[in-house]
C-alpha positions in Angstrom: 163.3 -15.4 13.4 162.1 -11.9 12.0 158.8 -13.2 10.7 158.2 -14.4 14.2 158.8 -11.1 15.8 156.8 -9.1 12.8 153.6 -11.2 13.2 153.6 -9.9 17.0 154.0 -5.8 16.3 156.1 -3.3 14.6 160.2 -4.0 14.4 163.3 -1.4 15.0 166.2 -3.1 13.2 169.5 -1.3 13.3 172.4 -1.3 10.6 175.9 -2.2 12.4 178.6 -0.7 9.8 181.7 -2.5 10.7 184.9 -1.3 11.1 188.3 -3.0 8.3 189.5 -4.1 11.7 189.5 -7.9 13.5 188.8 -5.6 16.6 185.2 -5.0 17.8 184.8 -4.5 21.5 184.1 -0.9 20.6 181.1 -1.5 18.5 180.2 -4.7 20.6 179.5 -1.8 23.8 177.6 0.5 21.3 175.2 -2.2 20.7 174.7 -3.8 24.2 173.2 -0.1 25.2 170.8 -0.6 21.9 170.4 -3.8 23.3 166.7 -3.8 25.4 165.5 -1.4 22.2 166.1 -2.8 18.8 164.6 -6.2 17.6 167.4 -7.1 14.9 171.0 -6.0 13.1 171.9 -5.9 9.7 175.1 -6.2 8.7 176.0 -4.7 5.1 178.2 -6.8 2.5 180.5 -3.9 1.1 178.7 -1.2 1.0 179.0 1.1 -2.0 181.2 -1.3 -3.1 184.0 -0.5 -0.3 185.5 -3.0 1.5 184.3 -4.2 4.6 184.7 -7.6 6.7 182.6 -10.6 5.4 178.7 -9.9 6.7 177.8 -13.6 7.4 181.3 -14.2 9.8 180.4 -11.2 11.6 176.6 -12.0 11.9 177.6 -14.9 13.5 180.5 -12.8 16.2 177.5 -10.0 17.1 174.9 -12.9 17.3 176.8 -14.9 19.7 177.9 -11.8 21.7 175.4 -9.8 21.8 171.9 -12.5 21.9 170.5 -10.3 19.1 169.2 -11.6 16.3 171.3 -10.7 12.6 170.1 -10.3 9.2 173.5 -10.6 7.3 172.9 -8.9 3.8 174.3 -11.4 0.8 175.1 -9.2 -2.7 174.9 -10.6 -6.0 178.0 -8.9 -7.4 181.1 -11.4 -6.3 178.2 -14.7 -5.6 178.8 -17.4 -7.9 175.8 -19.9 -7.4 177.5 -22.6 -6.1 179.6 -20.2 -3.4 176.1 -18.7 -2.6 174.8 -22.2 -2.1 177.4 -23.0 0.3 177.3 -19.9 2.3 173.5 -20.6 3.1 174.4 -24.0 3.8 177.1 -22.2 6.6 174.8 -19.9 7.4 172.3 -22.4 8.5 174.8 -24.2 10.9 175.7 -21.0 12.5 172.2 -20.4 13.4 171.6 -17.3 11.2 167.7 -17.3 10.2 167.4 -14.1 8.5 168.7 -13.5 5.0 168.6 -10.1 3.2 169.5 -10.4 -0.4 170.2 -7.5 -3.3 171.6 -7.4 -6.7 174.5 -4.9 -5.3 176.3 -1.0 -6.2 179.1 -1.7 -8.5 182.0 -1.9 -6.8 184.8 1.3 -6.1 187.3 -1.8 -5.3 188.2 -4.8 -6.9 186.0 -6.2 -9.6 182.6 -7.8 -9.5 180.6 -11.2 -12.0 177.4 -10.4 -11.5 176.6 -14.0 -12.5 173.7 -13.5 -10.0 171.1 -11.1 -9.0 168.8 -10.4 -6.3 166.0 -12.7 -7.9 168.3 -15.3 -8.3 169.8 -15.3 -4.5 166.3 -15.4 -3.3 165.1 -18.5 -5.8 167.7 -20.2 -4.4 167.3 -19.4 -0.7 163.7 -20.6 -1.5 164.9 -23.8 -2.9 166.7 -24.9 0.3 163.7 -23.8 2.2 161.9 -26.8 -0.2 164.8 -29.3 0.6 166.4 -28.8 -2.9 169.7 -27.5 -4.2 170.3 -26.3 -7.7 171.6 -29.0 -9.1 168.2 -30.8 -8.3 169.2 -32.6 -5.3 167.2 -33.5 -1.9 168.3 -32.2 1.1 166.9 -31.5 4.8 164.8 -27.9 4.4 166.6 -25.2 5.6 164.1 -22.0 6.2 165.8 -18.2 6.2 163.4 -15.6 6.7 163.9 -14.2 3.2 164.6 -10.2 2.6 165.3 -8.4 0.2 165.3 -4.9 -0.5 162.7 -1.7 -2.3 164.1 1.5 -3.5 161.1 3.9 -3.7 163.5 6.9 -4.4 163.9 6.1 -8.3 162.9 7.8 -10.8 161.2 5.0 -12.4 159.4 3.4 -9.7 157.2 0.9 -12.3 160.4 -0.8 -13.1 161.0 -1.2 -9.3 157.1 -2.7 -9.2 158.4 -5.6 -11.6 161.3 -6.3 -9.6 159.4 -6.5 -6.6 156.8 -9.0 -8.5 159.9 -10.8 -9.1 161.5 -10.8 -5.5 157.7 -12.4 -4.1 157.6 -15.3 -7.0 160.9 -16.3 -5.6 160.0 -16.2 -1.5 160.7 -12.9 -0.5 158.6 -12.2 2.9 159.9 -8.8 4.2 161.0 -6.0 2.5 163.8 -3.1 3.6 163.4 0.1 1.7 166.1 2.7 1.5 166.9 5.7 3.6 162.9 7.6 3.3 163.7 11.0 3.1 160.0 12.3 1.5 157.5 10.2 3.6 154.7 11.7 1.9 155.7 10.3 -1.6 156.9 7.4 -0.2 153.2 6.7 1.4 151.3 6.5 -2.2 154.1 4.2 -3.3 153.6 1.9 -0.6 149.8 2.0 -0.5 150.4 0.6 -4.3 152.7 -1.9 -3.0 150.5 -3.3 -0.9 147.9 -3.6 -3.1 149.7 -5.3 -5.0 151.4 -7.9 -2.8 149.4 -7.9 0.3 151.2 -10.5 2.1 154.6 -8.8 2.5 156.0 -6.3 5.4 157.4 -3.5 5.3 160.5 -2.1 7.0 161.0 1.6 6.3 164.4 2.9 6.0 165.8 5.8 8.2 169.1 6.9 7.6 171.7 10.1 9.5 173.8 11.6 7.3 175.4 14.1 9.8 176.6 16.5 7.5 175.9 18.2 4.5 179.3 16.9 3.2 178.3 13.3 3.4 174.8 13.9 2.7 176.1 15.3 -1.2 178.3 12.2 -1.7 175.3 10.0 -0.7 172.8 12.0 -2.4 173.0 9.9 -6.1 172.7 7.3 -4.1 170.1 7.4 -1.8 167.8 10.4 -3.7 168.2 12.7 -1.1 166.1 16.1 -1.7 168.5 19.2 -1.8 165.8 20.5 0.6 166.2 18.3 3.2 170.3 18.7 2.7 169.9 21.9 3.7 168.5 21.6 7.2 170.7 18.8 7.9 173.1 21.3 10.1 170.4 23.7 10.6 168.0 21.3 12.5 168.1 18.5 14.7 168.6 15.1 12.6 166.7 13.0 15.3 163.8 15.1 15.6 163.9 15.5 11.6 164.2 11.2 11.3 161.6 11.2 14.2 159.1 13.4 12.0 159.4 11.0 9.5 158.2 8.1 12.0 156.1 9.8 13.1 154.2 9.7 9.4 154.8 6.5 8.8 154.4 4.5 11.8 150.8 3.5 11.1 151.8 2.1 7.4 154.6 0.3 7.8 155.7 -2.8 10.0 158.8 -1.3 11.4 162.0 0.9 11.2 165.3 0.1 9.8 167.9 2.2 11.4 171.0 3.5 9.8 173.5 5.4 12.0 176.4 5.4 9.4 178.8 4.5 13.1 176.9 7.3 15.4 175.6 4.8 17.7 175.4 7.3 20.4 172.1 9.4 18.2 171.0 6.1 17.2 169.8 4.9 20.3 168.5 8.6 21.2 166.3 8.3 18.2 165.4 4.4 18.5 163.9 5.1 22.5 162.2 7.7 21.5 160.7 5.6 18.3 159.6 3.2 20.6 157.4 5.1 22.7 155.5 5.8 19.6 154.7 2.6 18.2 
């Protein structure tokens, strides 16, 4: 379990993007050479609201092939509660211990409920974890480590205090923030987290974009300074994303890695992370 692995030293977690294909032997060798470097996978539900294959099935397929650990990301938008309910329950028998849980982007393809939210996906994860399901009744426990997400790129970050308030009433242990792409800023909202929830860790996002193309589309989205856009093709992205570790390393309680598919710079960046922490 991740809160095993967090109470003996800093994590590297990698995001595994996978392809709309039932085929994955090419993504199954990218990984197996991240193997002896990276602590945990998480596997994206839809991202951006784009189609993807189901997170928990695959979580399952990389966890059995590869010995890795997964942390299959659940999204509010298309959950009912009972459906929710009974994919923990499935979870749980596939040996998945690590949950990460967010409201959700609304989707580019097909059409969402948002009957849940992030709160609510957590409160019941939690509930199982006590032995109860929501309609009140008395099970065996069944313990996730609970995650959830922090975006500290918004504009208002007070609003993103409450939710986070929120996430810990309802169990929430570790927290994933999105791509950090102004450390600086990002370290006085994270010394105001912790004061105010002082139990929690902290996994920083770190994100490639590879082009300036893909960094614009993703810019809305992830709060990317038109500054740092700029250098993207002018600089070397690992040594920029290294920089950024570098500045954060003592602060946080581990790196979440996102490649967007480059697998190949991933692991370039993650050896060298690990010599530094």
């Amino acid at each position: 379990m991740l809160t095993e692995k967090l109470q003996r030293g800093k994590v590297i977690t990698l995001e595994v993007l996978l392809p709309i294909t039932t085929k994955i032997d090419s993504v199954l060798k990218e990984i197996e050479l991240l193997k002896d470097y990276i602590d945990a996978i998480n596997i994206p539900s839809n991202p951006l609201g784009k189609l993807r294959p189901d997170a928990l099935c695959y979580a399952h397929i990389l966890q059995m092939q590869t010995g890795i650990e997964t942390i299959p990301h659940f999204v509010a938008r298309h959950l009912t509660l009972l459906g929710f309910e009974s994919q923990l329950l499935g979870a749980a028998a596939l040996g998945i211990e690590n949950i990460l849980c967010v409201t959700g982007d609304s989707p580019v393809e097909g059409r969402s409920t948002f009957e849940l939210n992030s709160v609510k996906l957590l409160e019941i994860a939690r509930n199982l974890g006590n032995g109860l399901t929501s309609s009140r009744k008395t099970i065996e426990p069944i313990n996730f480590c609970l995650c959830t997400s922090f975006n500290p790129n918004i504009p208002n970050i007070t609003g993103e205090f409450v939710k986070a308030a929120e996430k810990c009433r309802c169990g929430a242990k570790v927290f994933f923030t999105q791509a950090i792409f102004k450390p600086e800023k990002f370290l006085n909202i994270l010394k105001e987290l912790r004061q105010r929830h002082r139990d929690i860790k902290v996994i920083a996002g770190l994100s490639y974009l590879h082009t300036k193309k893909r960094a614009f589309s993703l810019m809305k989205f992830l709060g990317i300074p038109y500054d740092y856009i700029n250098l993207i093709e002018e600089r070397n992205e690992t040594e920029m994303l290294l920089e950024t570790a570098k500045k954060l390393k003592d602060h946080v309680d581990g790196f979440y890695v996102i490649p967007i598919t480059k697998y190949s710079r991933a692991r370039e960046l993650i050896e060298k992370m690990r010599k530094i922490l």
